[in-house]
DSSP file (Angstrom, degrees, kcal/mol; ACC not computed):
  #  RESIDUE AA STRUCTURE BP1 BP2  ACC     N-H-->O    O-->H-N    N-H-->O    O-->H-N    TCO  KAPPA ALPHA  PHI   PSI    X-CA   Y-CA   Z-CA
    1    1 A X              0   0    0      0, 0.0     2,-0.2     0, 0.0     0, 0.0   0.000 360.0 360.0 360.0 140.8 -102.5  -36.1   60.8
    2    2 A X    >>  -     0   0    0      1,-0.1     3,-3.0     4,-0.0     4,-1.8  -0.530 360.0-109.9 -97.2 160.4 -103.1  -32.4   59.2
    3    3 A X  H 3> S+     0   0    0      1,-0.4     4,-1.8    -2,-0.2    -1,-0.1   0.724 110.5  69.4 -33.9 -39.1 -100.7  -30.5   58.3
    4    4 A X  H 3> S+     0   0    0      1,-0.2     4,-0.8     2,-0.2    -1,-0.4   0.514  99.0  53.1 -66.2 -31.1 -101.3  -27.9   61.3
    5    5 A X  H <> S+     0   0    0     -3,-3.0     4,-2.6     2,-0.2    -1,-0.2   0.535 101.2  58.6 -58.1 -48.2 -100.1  -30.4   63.6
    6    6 A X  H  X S+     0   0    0     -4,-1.8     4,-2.5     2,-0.2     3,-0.4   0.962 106.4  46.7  -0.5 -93.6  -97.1  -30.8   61.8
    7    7 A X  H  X S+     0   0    0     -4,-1.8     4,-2.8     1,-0.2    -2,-0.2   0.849 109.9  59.4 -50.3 -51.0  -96.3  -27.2   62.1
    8    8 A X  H  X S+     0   0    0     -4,-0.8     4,-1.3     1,-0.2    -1,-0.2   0.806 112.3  37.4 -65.3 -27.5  -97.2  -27.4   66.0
    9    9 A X  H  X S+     0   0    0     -4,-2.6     4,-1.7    -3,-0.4    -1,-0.2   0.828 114.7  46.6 -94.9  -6.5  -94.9  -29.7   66.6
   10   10 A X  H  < S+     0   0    0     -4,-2.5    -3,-0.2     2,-0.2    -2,-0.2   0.890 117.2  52.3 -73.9 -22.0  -91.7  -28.7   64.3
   11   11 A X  H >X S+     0   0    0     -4,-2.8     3,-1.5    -5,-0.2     4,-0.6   0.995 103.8  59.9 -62.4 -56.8  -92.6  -24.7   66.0
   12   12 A X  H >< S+     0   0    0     -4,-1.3     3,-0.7     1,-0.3    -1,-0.2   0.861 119.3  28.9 -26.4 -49.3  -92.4  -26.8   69.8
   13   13 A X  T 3< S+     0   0    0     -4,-1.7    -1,-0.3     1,-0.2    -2,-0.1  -0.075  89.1  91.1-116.9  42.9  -88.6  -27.7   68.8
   14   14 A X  T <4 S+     0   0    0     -3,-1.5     2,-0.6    -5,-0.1    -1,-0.2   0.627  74.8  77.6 -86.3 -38.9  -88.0  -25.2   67.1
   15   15 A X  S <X S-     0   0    0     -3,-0.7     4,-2.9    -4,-0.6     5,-0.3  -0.735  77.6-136.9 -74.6 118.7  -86.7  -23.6   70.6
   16   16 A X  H  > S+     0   0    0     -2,-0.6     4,-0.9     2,-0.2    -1,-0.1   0.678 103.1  47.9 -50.8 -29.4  -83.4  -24.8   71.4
   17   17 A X  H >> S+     0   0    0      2,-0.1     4,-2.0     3,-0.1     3,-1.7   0.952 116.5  51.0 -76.4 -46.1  -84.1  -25.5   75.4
   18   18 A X  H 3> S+     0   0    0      1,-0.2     4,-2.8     2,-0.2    -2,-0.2   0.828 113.2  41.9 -46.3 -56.6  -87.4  -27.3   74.1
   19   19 A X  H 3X S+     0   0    0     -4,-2.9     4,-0.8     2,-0.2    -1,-0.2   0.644 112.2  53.0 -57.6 -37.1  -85.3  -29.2   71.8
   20   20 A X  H <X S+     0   0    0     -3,-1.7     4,-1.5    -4,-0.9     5,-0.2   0.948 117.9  40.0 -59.0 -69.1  -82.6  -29.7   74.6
   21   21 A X  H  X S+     0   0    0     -4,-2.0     4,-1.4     1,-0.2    -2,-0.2   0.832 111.4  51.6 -65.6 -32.6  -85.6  -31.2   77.0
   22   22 A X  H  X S+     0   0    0     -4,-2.8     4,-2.4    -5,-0.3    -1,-0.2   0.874 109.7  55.7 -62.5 -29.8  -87.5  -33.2   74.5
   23   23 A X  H  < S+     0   0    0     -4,-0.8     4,-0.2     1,-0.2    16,-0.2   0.743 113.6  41.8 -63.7 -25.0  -83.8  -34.8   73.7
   24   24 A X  H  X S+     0   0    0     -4,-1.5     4,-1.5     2,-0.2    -1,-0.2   0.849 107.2  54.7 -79.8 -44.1  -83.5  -35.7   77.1
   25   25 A X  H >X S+     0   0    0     -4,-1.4     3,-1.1    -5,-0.2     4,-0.6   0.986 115.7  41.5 -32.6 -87.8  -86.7  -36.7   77.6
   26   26 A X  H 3X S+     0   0    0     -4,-2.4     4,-1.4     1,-0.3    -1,-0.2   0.377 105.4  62.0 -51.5  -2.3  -86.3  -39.4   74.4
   27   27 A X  H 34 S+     0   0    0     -4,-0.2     4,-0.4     2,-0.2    -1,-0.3   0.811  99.9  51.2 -97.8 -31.8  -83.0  -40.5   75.1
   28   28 A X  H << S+     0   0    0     -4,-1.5     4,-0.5    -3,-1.1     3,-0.3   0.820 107.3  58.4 -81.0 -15.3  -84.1  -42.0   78.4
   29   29 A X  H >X S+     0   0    0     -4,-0.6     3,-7.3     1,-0.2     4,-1.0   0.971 113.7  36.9 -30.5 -87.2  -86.9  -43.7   76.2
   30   30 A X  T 3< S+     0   0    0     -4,-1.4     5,-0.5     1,-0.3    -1,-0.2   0.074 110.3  58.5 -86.5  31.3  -84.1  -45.5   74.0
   31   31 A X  T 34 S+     0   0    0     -2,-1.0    -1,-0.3    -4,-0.4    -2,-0.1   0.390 107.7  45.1 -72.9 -21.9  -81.9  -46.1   76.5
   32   32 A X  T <4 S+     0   0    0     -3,-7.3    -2,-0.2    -4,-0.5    -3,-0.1   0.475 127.0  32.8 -93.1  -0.6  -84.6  -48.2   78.5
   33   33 A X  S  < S+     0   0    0     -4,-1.0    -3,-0.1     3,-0.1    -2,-0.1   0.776 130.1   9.1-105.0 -93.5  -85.4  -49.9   75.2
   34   34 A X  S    S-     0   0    0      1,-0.3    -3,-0.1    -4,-0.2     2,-0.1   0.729  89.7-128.3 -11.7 -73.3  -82.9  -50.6   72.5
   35   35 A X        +     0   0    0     -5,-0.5    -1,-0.3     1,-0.3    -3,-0.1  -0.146  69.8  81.8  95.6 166.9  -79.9  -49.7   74.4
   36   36 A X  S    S-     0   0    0     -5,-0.1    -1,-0.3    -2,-0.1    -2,-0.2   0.605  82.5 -88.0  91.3 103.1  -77.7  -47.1   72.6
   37   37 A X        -     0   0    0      1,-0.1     3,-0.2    -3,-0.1    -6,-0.1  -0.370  24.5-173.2 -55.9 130.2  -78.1  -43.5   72.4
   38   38 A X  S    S+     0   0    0      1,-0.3     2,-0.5   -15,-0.1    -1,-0.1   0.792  89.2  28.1-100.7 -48.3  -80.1  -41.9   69.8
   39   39 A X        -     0   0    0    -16,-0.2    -1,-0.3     1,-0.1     4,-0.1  -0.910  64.5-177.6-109.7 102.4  -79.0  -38.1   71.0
   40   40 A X  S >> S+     0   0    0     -2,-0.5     3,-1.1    -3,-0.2     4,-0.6   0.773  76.9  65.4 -80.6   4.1  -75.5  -38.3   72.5
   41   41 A X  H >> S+     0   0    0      1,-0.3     3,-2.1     2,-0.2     4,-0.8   0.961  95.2  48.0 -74.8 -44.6  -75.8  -34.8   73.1
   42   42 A X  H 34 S+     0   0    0      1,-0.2     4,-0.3     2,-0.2    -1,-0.3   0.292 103.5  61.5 -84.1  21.8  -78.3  -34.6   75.4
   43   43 A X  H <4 S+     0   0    0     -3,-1.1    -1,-0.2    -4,-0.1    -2,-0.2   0.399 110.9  45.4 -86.6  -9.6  -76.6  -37.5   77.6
   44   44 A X  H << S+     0   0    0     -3,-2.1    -2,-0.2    -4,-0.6     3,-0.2   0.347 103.7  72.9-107.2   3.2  -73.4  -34.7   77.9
   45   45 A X  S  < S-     0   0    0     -4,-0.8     2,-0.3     1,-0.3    -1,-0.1   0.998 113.7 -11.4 -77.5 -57.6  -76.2  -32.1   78.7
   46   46 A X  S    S-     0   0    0     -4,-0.3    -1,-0.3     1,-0.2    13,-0.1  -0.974  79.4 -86.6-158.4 140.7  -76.9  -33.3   82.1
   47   47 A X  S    S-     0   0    0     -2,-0.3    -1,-0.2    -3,-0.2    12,-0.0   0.425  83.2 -47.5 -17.6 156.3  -76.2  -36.3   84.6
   48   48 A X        -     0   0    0      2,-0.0     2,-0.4     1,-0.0    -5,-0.0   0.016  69.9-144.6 -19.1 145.4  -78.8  -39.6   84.3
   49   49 A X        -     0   0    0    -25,-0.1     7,-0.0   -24,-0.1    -1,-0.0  -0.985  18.8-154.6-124.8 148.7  -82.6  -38.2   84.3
   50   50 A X        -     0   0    0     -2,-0.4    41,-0.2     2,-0.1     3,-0.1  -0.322  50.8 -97.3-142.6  26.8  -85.2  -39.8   85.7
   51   51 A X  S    S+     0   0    0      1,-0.2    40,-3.0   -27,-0.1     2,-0.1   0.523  84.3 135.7  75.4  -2.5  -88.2  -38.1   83.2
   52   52 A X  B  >  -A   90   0A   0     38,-0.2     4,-0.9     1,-0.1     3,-0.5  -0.428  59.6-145.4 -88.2 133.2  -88.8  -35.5   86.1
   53   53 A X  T  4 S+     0   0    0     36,-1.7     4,-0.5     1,-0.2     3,-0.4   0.882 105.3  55.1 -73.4 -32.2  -89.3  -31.9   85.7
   54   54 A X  T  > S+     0   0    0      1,-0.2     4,-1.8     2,-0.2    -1,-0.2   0.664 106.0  53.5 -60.2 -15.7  -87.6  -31.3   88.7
   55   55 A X  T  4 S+     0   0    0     -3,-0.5     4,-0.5     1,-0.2    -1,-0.2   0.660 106.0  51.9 -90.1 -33.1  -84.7  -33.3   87.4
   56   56 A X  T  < S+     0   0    0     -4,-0.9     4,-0.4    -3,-0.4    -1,-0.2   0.603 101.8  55.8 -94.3  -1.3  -84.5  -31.3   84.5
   57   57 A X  T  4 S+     0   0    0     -4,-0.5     5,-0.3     2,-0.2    -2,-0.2   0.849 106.2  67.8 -59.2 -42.9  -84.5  -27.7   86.5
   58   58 A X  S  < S+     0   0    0     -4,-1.8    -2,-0.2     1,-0.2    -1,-0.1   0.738 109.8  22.3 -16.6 -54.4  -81.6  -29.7   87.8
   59   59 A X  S    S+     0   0    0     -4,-0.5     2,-0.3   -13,-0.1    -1,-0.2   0.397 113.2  74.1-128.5  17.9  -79.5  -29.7   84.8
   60   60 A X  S    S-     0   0    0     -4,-0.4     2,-0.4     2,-0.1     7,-0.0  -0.921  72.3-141.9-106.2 158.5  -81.0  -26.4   82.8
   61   61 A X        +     0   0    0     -2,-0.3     2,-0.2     2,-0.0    -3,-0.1  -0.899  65.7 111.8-119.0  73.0  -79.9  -23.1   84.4
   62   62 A X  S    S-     0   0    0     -2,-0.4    -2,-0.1    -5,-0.3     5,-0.1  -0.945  74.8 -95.1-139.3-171.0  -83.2  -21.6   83.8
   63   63 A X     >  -     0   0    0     -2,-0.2     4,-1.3     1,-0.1    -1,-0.1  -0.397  45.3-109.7 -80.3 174.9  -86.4  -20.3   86.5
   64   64 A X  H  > S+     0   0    0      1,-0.2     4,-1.3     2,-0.2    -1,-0.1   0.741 108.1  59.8 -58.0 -46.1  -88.9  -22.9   86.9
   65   65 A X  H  > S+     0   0    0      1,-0.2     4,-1.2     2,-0.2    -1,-0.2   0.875  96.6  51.0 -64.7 -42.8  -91.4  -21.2   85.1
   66   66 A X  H  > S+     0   0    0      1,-0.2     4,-1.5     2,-0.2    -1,-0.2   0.795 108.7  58.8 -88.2 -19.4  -90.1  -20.8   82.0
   67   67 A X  H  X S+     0   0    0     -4,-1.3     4,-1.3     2,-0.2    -2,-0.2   0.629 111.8  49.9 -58.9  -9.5  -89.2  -25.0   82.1
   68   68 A X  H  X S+     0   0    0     -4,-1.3     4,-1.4     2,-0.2    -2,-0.2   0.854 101.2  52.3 -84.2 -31.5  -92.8  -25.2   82.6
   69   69 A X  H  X S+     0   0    0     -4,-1.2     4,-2.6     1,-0.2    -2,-0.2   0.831 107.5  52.5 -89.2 -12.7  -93.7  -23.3   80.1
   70   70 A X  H  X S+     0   0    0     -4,-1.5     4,-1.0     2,-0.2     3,-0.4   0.998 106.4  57.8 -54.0 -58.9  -91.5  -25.5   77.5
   71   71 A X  H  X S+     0   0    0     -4,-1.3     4,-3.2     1,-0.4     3,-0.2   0.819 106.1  51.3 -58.2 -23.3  -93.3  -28.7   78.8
   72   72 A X  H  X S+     0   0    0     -4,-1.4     4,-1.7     1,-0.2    -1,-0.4   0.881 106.8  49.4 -98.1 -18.7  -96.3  -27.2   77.9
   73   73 A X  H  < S+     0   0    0     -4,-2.6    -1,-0.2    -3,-0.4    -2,-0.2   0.793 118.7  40.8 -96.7  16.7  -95.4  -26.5   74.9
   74   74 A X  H >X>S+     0   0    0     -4,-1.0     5,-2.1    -3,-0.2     3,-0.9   0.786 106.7  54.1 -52.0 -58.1  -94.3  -29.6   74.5
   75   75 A X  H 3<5S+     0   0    0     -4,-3.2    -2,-0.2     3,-0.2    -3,-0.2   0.577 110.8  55.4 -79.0 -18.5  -96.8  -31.1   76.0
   76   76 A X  T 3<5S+     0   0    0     -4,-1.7    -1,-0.2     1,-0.2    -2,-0.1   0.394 105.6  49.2 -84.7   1.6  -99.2  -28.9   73.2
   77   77 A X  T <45S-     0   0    0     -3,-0.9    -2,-0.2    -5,-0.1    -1,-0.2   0.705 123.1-114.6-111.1 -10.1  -97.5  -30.0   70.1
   78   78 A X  T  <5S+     0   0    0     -4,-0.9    -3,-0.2   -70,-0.1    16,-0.1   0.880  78.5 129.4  77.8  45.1  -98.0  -34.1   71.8
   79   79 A X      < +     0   0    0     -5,-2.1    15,-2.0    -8,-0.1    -4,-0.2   0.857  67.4  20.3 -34.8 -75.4  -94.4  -34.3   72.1
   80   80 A X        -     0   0    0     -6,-0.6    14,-0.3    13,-0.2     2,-0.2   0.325  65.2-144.9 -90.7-150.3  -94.5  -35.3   75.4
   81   81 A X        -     0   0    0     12,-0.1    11,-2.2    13,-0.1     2,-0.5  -0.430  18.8-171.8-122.3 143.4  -96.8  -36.8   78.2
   82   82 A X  E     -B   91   0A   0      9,-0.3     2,-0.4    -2,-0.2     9,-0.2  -0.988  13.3-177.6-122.3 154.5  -97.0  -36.2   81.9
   83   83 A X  E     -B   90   0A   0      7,-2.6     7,-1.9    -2,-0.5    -2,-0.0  -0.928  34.4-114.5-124.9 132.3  -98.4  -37.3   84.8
   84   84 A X  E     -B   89   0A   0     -2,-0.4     2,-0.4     5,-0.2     5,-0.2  -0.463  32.9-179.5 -62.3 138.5  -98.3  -36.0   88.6
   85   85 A X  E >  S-B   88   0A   0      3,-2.7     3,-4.4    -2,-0.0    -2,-0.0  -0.954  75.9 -54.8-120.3 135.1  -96.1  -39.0   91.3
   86   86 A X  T 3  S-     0   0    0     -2,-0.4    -2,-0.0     1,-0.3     0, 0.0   0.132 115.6 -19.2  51.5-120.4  -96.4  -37.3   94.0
   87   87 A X  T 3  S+     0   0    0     -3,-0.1    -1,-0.3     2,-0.0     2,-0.3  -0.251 121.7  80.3-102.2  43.0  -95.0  -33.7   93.9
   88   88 A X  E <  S- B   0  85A   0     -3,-4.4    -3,-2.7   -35,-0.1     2,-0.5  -0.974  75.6-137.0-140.2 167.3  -93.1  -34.5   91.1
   89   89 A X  E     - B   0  84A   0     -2,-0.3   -36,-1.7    -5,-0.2     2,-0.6  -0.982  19.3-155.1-130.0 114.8  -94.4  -34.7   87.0
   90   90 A X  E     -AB  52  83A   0     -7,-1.9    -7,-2.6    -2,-0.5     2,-0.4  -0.723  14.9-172.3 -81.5 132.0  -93.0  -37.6   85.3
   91   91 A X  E     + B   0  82A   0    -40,-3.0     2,-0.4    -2,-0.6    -9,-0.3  -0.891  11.8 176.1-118.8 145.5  -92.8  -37.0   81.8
   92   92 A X        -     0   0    0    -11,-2.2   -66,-0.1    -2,-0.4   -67,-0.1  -0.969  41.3 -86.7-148.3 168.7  -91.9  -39.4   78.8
   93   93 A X        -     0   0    0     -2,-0.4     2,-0.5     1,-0.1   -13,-0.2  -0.455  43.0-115.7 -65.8 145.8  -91.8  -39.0   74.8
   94   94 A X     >  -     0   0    0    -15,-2.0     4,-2.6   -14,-0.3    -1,-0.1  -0.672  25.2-162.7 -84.3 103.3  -95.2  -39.8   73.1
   95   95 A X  T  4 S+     0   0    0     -2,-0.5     4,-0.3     1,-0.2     5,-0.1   0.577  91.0  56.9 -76.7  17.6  -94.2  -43.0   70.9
   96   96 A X  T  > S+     0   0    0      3,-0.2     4,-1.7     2,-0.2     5,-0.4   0.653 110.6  40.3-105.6 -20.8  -97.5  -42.3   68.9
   97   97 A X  H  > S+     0   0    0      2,-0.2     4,-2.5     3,-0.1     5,-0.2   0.884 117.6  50.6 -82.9 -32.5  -96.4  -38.7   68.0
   98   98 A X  H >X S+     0   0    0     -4,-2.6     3,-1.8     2,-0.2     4,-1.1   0.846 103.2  55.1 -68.4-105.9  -93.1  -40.0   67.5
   99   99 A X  H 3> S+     0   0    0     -4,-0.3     4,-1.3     1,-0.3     3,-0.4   0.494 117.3  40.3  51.8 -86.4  -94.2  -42.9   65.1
  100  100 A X  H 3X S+     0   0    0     -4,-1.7     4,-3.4     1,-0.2    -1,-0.3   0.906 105.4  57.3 -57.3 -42.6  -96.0  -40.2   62.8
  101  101 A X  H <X S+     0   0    0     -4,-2.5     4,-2.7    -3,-1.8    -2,-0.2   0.988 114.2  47.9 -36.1 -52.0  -93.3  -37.5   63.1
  102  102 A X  H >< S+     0   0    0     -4,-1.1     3,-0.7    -3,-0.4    -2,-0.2   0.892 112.8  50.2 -32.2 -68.7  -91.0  -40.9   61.4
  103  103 A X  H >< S+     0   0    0     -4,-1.3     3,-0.9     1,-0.3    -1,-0.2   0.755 110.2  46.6 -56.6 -59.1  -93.6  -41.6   58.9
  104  104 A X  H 3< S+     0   0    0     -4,-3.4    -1,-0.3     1,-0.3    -2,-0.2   0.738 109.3  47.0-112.0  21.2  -93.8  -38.5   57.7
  105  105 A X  T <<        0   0    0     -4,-2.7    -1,-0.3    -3,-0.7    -2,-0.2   0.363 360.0 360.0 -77.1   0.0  -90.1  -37.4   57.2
  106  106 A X    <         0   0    0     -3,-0.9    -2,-0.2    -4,-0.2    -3,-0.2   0.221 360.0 360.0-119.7 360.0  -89.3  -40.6   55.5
């Protein structure tokens, strides 16, 4: 991965609600996995979440729009993935983005 990709994603969390929603995001990863919390902060941030955007308008007290526009810049740095169910976009943490992020802080 080049360097520029890097940068795109440490700039993505680099905002603290981004950082808030990607934590939420990954904790319901490695809770379904592992077991065990990875961020207990974002389990005291808001009630169970269910990967959902609406679920997370739910527990941020900000407009819709500007949680959209975090997912997508989430969703630009390959943080995240979502997919439309219905009316709703489940989203969950990209373990390949993740998996290199690992790689190349260690």
């Amino acid at each position: 991965m080049e360097l520029s990709n890097y940068a795109k994603i440490f700039k993505a969390l680099s905002n603290e609600q981004r950082l808030k929603i990607f934590m939420m995001i990954y904790e319901q990863r490695a809770e379904g996995s592992a077991g065990g919390t990875v961020f207990p902060a974002a389990a005291k941030a808001c009630c169970p979440m269910e990967k959902a955007f609406t679920k997370v308008c739910s527990c941020l007290d900000l407009s819709r729009s500007t949680i959209s526009h975090h997912f997508k810049e989430l969703q630009n740095a390959k943080l995240i993935t979502c997919e439309r169910d219905g009316q709703m976009f489940r989203c969950k943490a990209n373990d390949e983005t993740i998996k290199l992020l690992k790689d190349f802080l260690t």
